[in-house]
C-alpha positions as CSV (number, residue, x, y, z in Angstrom):
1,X,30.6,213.1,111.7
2,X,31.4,211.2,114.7
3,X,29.8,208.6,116.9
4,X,29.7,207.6,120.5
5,X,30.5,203.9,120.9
6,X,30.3,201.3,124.3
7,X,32.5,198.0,124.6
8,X,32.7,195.1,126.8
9,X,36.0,193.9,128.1
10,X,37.6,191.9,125.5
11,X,35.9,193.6,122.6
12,X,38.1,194.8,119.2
13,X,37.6,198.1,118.5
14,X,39.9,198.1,116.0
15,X,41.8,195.1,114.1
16,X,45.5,195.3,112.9
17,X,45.8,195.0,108.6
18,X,41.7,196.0,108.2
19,X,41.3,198.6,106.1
20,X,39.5,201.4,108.2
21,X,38.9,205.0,108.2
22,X,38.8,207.5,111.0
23,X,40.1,207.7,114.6
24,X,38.5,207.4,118.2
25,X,39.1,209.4,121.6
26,X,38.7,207.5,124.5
27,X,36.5,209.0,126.4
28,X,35.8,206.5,129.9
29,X,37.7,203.4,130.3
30,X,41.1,201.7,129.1
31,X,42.4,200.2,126.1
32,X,44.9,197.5,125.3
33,X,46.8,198.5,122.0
34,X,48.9,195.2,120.3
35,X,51.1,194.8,116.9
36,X,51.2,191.1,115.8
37,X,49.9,189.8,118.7
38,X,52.7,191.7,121.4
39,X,50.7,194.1,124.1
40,X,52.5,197.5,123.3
41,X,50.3,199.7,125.5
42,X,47.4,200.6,127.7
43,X,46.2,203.4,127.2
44,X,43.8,205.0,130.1
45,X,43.8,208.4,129.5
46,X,40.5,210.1,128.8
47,X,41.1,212.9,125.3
48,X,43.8,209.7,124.3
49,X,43.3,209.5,120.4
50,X,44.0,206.1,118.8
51,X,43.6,204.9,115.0
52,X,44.4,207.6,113.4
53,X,47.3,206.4,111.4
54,X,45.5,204.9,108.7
55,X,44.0,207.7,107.4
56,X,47.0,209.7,107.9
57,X,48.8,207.2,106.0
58,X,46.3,206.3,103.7
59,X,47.6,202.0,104.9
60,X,45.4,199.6,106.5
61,X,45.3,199.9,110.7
62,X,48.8,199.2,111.7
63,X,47.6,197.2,114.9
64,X,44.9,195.7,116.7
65,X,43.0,197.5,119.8
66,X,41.0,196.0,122.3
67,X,38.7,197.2,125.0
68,X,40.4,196.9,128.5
69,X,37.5,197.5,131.0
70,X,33.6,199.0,129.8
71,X,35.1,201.6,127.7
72,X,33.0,204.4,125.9
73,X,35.0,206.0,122.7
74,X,33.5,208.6,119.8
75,X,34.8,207.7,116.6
76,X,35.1,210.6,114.3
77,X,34.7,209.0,110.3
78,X,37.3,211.7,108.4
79,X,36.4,210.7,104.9
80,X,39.6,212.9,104.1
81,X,42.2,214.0,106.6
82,X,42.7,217.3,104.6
83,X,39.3,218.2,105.0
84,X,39.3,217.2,108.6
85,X,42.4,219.1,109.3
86,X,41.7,222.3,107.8
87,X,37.7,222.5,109.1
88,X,38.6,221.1,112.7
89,X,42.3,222.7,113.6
90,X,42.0,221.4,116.9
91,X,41.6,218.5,116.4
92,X,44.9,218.5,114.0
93,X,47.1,219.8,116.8
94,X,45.8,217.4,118.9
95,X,46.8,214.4,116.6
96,X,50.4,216.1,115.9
97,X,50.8,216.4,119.8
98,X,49.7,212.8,120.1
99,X,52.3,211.7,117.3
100,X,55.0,213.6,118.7
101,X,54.4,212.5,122.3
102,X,54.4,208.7,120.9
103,X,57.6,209.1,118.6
104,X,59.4,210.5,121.7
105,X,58.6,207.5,123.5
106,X,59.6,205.2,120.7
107,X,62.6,207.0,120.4
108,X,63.3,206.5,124.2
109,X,62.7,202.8,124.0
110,X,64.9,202.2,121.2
111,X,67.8,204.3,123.0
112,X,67.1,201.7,125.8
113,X,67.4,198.7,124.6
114,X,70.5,199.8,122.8
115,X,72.5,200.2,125.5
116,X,72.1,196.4,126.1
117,X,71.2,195.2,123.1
118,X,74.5,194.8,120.5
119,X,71.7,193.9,117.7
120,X,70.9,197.5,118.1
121,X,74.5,199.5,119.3
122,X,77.9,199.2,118.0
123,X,80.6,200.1,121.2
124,X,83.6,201.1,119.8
125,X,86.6,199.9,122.6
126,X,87.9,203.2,124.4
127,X,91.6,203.4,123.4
């Protein structure tokens, strides 16, 4: 089942630690995605999906996300991810891409701020 949704500026769509289920796709508009209060990302992109952690992990959402501009999402309630993945396989590729794509970032970031960060690198001197 899914829904189509409108927010104002300013508006949470979805609020870090609450126990939720389902995911949205932005479909018009952008989105301003924080963890513990720290802006990690806009996103802006219409097909973006967002909140689907939760029921991938079965946790409460992992951050908080706020509507940018007027932004129009469809949420899609899973009920259970399984189900979801093996009736809609589409869908299920779509999430993995999106997981991939934002793990590959991460992974970029971190290599970044290791090379000037020694909380995060150990240089061994060059003999």
């Amino acid at each position: 089942m899914h829904i189509q949704e409108e927010h104002r500026p300013g508006a949470t769509i979805i609020k870090q630690d609450d126990i939720g289920s389902g995911f949205y796709i932005l479909e018009k508009g952008a989105v301003e995605v924080y963890k513990d209060d720290i802006l990690l990302n806009i996103l802006m992109y219409p097909g973006t999906i967002f909140g689907e952690m939760g029921d991938i992990l079965g946790k409460p959402r992992s951050c908080t996300v706020k509507a940018r501009t007027r932004t129009t999402v469809t949420k899609y309630e899973t009920g259970n991810i399984e189900t979801l993945i093996s009736e809609h396989p589409d869908i299920a590729i779509k999430i993995l891409k999106t997981l991939a794509n934002r793990l590959e970032r991460t992974t970029q970031k971190l290599a970044d701020v290791s090379r000037v960060s020694t909380v995060w690198s150990v240089e061994r001197d060059k003999q």
